[in-house]
C-alpha angles and dihedrals in degrees: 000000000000113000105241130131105261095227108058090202092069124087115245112257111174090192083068098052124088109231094222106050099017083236122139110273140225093283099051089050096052090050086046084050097057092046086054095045096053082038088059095041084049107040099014083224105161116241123176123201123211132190122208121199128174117249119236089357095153079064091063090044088051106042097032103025131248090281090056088053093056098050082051094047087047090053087048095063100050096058099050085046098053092054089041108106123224103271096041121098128225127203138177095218098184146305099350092338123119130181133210126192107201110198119195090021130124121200092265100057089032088065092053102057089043090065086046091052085042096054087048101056095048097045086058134111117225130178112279089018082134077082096049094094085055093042102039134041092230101039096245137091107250147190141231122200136196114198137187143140141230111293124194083218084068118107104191134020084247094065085080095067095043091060091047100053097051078049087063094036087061085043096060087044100047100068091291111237089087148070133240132187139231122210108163137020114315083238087067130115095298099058096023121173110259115157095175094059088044091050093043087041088054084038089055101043099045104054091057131087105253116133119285090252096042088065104050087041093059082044092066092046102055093044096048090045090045094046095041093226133143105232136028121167124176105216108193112204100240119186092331096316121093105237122206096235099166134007145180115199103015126089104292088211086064092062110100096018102061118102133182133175117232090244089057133094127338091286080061092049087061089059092042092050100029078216133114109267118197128173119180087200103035095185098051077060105114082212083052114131126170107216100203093206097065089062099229121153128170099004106165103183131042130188113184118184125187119245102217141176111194102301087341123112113208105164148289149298119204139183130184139169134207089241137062104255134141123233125240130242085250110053084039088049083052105044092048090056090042084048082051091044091046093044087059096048101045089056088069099029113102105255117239115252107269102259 
């Protein structure tokens, strides 16, 4: 793909272009986003957003190599680029991830146009497909979509991305190959706050006699659906090194294997401080560290509560989002009494063998 900006009329900026596919980048769409966003409060002229991700991609870097996976996400991106209209802006958000901003389009004929971007991507043809019978179950590289518009319930232009993003959360959960919409706060009816079901769904789980790891695992799991968010992770505090131990939203392959010392990262400064640490905008953190195995790119916010019993540490209980947003009293309230409830429980839990 040549890399040229895909409206003419618009200066070249290579700081807006993504190296791989020559689409606009992150920072282009969230520019785009704001413009979008005035135009709508001036003019109340409707405009939908959708994201795009690949469904079952790891499986593309692992069997074809990461070079393979970035011959499949150019061509990606040539296909989405070639049914995109004029007005419309591309962007390869990040990873597999692609994002449209639809201007002029209400959810109705934004959906319309999503299954015709889904269909797309699965009829054609991409470098290695020969492997795709082995890779996909059927056979054929898909999509899933999240899709929302612009809500006047909607603080900050952010807040788009955020719904969509909980729309294509729902999507991969869901059965993938498929979009779902989003027409109201993620913290709607669908995904309603209701801290009693979430502490009788963790009472239930943890008395039984599933295996150690089943059941943080399904922890992680609760408490990501019930906070709509996009990454919660359960770190124990194993001969003097947090250990990710469960996670929803990271890469399922780093748990075990990830190791930090308490005097790294901000997960670390928990431990050292045996206090809540929350940061809106995590990387601007100076106790900020990417650990590259967890698979975690372009997380905004991070919410870090400590697991205790009595004066005991035993680990910690994150939660982080793609977005910058802040927490309210009542989900911190909430985690800090899960992170109780989970320090009582994993006294008397058997510990996993040290790996």
């Amino acid at each position: 793909m040549s890399e040229q900006p895909q409206d003419p009329a618009e200066p070249w900026n290579p700081a807006y272009i993504d190296a791989l596919t020559g689409l606009h980048n992150r920072l282009h769409f969230e520019s785009k986003l704001k413009e979008e966003v005035r135009r709508d409060r001036r003019d109340h002229a409707a405009f939908s957003l959708a994201v795009l991700d690949l469904d079952y991609f790891k499986l593309c870097n692992d069997m074809l190599g990461t070079r393979g996976g970035d011959q499949i996400l150019k061509k990606v991106g040539e296909v989405l680029n070639a049914k995109r209209k004029p007005e419309q802006s591309l962007s390869r958000f990040e990873g597999d991830e692609f994002a449209l901003l639809l201007p002029g389009m209400d959810l109705v004929k934004a959906e319309s146009f999503a299954q015709e971007l889904r269909k797309t991507v699965s009829k054609a043809r991409y470098p290695g497909s020969q492997l795709f019978d082995e890779l996909f179950p059927e056979g054929k590289l898909t999509a899933s979509i999240g899709l929302t518009a612009f809500h006047p319930q909607m603080q900050h232009e952010f807040d788009l991305i955020a719904w969509a993003d909980y729309a294509l959360y729902r999507a991969k959960r869901h059965g993938r190959d498929r979009i779902v919409i989003q027409e109201g706060p993620p913290h709607g009816s669908d995904s309603a706050k209701k801290p009693l079901a979430l502490f009788e769904g963790l009472a239930t789980l943890l008395p039984t006699h599933r295996p150690f790891e089943e059941k943080l695992q399904r922890v992680a799991v609760l408490i990501r659906e019930w906070l709509a968010v996009d990454v919660c992770s359960l770190y124990l505090l194993e001969e003097k090194q947090l250990v990710l131990r469960a996670t929803d939203g990271l890469d399922a392959e780093s748990v075990g294997k990830v190791r930090m010392k308490t005097n790294e990262g901000l997960t670390g400064l928990v431990i050292e401080t045996m206090t809540m640490v929350c940061a809106r905008d995590a990387q601007a953190h100076p106790r900020y560290k990417y650990f590259p195995e967890t698979g975690e790119s372009h997380l905004g916010s991070y919410l870090g509560v400590p697991i205790l019993f009595e004066h005991d540490a035993l680990g910690v209980l994150v939660v982080q989002t793609r977005v910058k947003q802040d927490f309210s009293e009542e989900e911190i309230k909430v985690l800090n009494a899960i992170a109780g409830f989970l320090g009582s429980f994993l006294k008397n839990l058997p510990q996993p063998p040290a790996s």
